[in-house]
Chimera marker file (.cmm) of the C-alpha trace (Angstrom):
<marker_set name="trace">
<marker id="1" x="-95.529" y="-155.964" z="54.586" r="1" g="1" b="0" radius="0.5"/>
<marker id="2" x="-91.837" y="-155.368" z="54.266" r="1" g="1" b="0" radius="0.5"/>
<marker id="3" x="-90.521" y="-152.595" z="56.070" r="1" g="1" b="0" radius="0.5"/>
<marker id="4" x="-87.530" y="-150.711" z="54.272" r="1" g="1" b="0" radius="0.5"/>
<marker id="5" x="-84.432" y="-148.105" z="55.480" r="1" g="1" b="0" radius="0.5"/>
<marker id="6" x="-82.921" y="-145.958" z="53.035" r="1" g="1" b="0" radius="0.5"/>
<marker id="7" x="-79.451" y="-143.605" z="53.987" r="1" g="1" b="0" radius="0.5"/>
<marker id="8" x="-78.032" y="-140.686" z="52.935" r="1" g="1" b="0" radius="0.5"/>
<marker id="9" x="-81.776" y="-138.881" z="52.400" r="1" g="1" b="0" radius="0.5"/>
<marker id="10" x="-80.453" y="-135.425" z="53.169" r="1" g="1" b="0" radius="0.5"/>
<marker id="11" x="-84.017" y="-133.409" z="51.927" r="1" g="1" b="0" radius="0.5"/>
<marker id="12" x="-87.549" y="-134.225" z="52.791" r="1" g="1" b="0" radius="0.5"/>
<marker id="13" x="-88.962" y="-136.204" z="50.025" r="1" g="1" b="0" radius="0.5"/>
<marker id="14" x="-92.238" y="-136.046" z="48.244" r="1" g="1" b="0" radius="0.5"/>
<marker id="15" x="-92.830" y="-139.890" z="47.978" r="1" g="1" b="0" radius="0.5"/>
<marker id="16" x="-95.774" y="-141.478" z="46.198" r="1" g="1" b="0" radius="0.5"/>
<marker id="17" x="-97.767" y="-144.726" z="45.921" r="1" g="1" b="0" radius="0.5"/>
<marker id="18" x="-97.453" y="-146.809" z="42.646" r="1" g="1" b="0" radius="0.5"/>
<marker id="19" x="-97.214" y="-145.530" z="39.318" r="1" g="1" b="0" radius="0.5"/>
<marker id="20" x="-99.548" y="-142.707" z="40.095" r="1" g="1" b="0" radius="0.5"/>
<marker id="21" x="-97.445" y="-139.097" z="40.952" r="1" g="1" b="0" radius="0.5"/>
<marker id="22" x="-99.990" y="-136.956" z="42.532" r="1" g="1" b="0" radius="0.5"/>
<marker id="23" x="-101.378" y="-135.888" z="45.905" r="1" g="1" b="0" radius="0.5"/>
<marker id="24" x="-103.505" y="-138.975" z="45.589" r="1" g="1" b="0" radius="0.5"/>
<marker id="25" x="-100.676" y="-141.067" z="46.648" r="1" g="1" b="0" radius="0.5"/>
<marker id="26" x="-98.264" y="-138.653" z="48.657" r="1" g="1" b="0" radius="0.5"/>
<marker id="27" x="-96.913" y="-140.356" z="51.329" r="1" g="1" b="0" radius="0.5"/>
<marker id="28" x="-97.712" y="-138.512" z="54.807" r="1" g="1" b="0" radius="0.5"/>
<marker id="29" x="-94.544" y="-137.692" z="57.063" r="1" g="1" b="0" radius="0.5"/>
<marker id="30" x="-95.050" y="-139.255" z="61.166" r="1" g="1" b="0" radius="0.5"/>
<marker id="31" x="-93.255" y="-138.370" z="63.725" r="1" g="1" b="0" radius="0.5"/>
<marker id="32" x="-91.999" y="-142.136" z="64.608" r="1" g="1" b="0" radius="0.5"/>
<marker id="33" x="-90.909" y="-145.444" z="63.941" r="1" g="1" b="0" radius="0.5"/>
<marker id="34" x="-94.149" y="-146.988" z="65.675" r="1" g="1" b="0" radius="0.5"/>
<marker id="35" x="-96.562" y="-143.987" z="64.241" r="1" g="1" b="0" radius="0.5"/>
<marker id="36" x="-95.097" y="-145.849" z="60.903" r="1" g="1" b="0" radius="0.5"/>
<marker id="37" x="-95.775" y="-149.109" z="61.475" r="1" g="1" b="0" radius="0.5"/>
<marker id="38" x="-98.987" y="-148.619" z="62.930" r="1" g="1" b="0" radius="0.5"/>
<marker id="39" x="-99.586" y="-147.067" z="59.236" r="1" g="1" b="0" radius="0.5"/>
<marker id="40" x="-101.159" y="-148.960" z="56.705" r="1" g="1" b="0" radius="0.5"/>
<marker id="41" x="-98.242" y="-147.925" z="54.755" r="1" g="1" b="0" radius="0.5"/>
<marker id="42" x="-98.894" y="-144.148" z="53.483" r="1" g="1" b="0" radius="0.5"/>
<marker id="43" x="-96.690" y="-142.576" z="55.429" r="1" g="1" b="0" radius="0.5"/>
<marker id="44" x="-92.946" y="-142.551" z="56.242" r="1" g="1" b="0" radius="0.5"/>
<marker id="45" x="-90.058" y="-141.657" z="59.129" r="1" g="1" b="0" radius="0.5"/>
<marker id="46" x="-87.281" y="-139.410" z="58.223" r="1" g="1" b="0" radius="0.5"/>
<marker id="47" x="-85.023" y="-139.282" z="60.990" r="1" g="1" b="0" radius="0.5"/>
<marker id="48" x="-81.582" y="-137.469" z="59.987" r="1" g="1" b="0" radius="0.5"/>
<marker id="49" x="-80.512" y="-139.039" z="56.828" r="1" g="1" b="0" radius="0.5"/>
<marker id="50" x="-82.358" y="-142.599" z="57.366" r="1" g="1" b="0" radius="0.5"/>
<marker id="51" x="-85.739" y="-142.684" z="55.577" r="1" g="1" b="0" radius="0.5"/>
<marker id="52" x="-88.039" y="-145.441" z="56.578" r="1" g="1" b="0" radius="0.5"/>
<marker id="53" x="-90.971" y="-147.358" z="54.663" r="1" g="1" b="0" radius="0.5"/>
<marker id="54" x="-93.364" y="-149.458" z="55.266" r="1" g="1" b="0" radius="0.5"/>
<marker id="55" x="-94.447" y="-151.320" z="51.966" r="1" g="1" b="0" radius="0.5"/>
<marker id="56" x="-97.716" y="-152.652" z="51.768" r="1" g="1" b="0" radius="0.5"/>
<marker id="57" x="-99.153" y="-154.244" z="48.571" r="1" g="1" b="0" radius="0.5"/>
<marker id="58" x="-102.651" y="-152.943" z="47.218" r="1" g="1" b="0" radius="0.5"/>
<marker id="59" x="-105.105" y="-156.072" z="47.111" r="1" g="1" b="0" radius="0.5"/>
<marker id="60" x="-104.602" y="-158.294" z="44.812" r="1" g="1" b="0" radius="0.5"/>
<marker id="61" x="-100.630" y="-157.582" z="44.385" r="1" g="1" b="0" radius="0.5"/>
<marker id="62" x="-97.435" y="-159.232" z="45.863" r="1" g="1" b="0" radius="0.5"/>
<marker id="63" x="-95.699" y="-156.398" z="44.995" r="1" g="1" b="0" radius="0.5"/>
<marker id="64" x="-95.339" y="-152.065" z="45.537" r="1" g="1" b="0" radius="0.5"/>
<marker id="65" x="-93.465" y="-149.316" z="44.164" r="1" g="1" b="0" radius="0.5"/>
<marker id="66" x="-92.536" y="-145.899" z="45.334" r="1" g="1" b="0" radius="0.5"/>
<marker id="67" x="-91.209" y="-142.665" z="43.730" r="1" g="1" b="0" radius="0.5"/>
<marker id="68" x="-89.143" y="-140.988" z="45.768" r="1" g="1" b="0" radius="0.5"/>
<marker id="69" x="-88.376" y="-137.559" z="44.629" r="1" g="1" b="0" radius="0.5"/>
<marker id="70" x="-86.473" y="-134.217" z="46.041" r="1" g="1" b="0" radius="0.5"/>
<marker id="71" x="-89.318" y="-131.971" z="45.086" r="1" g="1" b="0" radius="0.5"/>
<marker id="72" x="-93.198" y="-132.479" z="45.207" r="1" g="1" b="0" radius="0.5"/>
<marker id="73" x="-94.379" y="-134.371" z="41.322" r="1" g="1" b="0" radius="0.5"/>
<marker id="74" x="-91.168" y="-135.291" z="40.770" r="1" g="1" b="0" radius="0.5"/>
<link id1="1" id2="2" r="1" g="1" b="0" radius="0.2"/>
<link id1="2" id2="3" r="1" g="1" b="0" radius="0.2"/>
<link id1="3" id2="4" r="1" g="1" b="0" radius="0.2"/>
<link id1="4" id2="5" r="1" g="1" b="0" radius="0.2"/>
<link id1="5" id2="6" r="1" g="1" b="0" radius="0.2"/>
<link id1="6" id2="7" r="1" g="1" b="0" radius="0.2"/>
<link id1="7" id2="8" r="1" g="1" b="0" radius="0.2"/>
<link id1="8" id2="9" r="1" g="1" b="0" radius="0.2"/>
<link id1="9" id2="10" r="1" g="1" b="0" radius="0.2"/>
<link id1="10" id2="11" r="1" g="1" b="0" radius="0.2"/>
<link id1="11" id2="12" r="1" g="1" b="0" radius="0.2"/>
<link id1="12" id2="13" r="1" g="1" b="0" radius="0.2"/>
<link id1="13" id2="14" r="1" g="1" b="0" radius="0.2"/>
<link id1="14" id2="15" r="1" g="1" b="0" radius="0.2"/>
<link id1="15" id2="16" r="1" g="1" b="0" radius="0.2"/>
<link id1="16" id2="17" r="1" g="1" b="0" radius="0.2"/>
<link id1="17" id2="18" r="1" g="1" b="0" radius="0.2"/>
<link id1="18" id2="19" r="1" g="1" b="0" radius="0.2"/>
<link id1="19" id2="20" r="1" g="1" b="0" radius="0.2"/>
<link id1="20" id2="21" r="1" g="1" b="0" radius="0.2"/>
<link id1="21" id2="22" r="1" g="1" b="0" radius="0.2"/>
<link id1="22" id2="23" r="1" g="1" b="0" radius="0.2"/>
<link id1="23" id2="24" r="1" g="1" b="0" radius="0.2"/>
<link id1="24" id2="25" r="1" g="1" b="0" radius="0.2"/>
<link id1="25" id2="26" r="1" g="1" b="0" radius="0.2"/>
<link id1="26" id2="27" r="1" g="1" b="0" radius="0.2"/>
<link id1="27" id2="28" r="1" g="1" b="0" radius="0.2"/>
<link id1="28" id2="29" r="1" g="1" b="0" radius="0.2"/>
<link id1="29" id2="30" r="1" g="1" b="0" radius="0.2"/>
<link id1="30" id2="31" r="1" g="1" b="0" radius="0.2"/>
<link id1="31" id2="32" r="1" g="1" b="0" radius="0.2"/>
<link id1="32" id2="33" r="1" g="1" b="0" radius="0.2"/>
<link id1="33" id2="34" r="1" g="1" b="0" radius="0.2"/>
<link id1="34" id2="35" r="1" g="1" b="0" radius="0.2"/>
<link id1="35" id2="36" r="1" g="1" b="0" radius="0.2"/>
<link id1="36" id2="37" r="1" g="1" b="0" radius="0.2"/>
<link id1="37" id2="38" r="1" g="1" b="0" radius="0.2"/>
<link id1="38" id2="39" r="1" g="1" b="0" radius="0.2"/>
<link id1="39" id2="40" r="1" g="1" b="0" radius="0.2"/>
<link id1="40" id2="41" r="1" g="1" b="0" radius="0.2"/>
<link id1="41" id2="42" r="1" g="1" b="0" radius="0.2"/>
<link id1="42" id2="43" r="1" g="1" b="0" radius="0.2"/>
<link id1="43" id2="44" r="1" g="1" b="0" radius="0.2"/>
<link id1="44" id2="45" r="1" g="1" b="0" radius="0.2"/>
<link id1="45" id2="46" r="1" g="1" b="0" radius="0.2"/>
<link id1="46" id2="47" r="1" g="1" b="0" radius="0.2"/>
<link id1="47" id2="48" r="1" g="1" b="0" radius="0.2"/>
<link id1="48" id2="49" r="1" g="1" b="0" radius="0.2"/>
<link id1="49" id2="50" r="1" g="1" b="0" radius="0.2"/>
<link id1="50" id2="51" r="1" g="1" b="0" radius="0.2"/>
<link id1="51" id2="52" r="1" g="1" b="0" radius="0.2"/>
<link id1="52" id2="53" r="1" g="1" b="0" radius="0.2"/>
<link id1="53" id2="54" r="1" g="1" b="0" radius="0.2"/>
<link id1="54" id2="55" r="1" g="1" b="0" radius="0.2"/>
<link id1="55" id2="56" r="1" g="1" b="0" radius="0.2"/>
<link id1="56" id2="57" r="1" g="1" b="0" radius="0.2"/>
<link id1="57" id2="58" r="1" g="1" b="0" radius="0.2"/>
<link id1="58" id2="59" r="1" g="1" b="0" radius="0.2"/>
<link id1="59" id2="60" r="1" g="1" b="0" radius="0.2"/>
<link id1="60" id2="61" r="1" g="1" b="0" radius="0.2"/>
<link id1="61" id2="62" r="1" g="1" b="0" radius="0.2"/>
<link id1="62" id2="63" r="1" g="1" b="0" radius="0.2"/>
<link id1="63" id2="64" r="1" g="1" b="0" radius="0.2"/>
<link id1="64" id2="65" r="1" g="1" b="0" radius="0.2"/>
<link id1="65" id2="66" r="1" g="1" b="0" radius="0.2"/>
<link id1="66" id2="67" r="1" g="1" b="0" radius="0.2"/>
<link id1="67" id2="68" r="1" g="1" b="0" radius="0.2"/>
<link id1="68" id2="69" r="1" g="1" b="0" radius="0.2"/>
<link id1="69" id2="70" r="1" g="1" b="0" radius="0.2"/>
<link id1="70" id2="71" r="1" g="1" b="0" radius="0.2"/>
<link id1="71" id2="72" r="1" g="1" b="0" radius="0.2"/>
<link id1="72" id2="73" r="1" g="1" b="0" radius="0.2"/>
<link id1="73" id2="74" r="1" g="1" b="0" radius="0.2"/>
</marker_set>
């Protein structure tokens, strides 16, 4: 689990799971840094322009992705 800070996010995101862009994989918004890491990582934090992530590898993997877009399916 690597947890991950991003500036400058001025929108709310639609963010998504691996390669799949759909509400399958939509990351849920929480309302705080520990509701977040208490996650098992499909959510994030938005708090002013810092969005946080928790990434969390699917089994088998050493390694995520995310799309983060402006407007829901990129």
């Amino acid at each position: 689990m690597r947890r991950v800070a991003v500036t400058g996010v001025s929108e709310t995101p639609s963010i998504y799971r691996d390669w799949w862009i759909d509400e399958r994989n939509r990351l849920e918004p929480v309302g705080s840094l520990n509701a977040l890491l208490a996650s098992d990582g499909g959510a994030y934090f938005k708090t002013g322009s810092t969005l946080h992530l928790k990434l969390v590898p699917q089994d088998g993997r050493e390694w995520t992705a995310l799309d983060i877009c402006s407007s829901a399916g990129c």
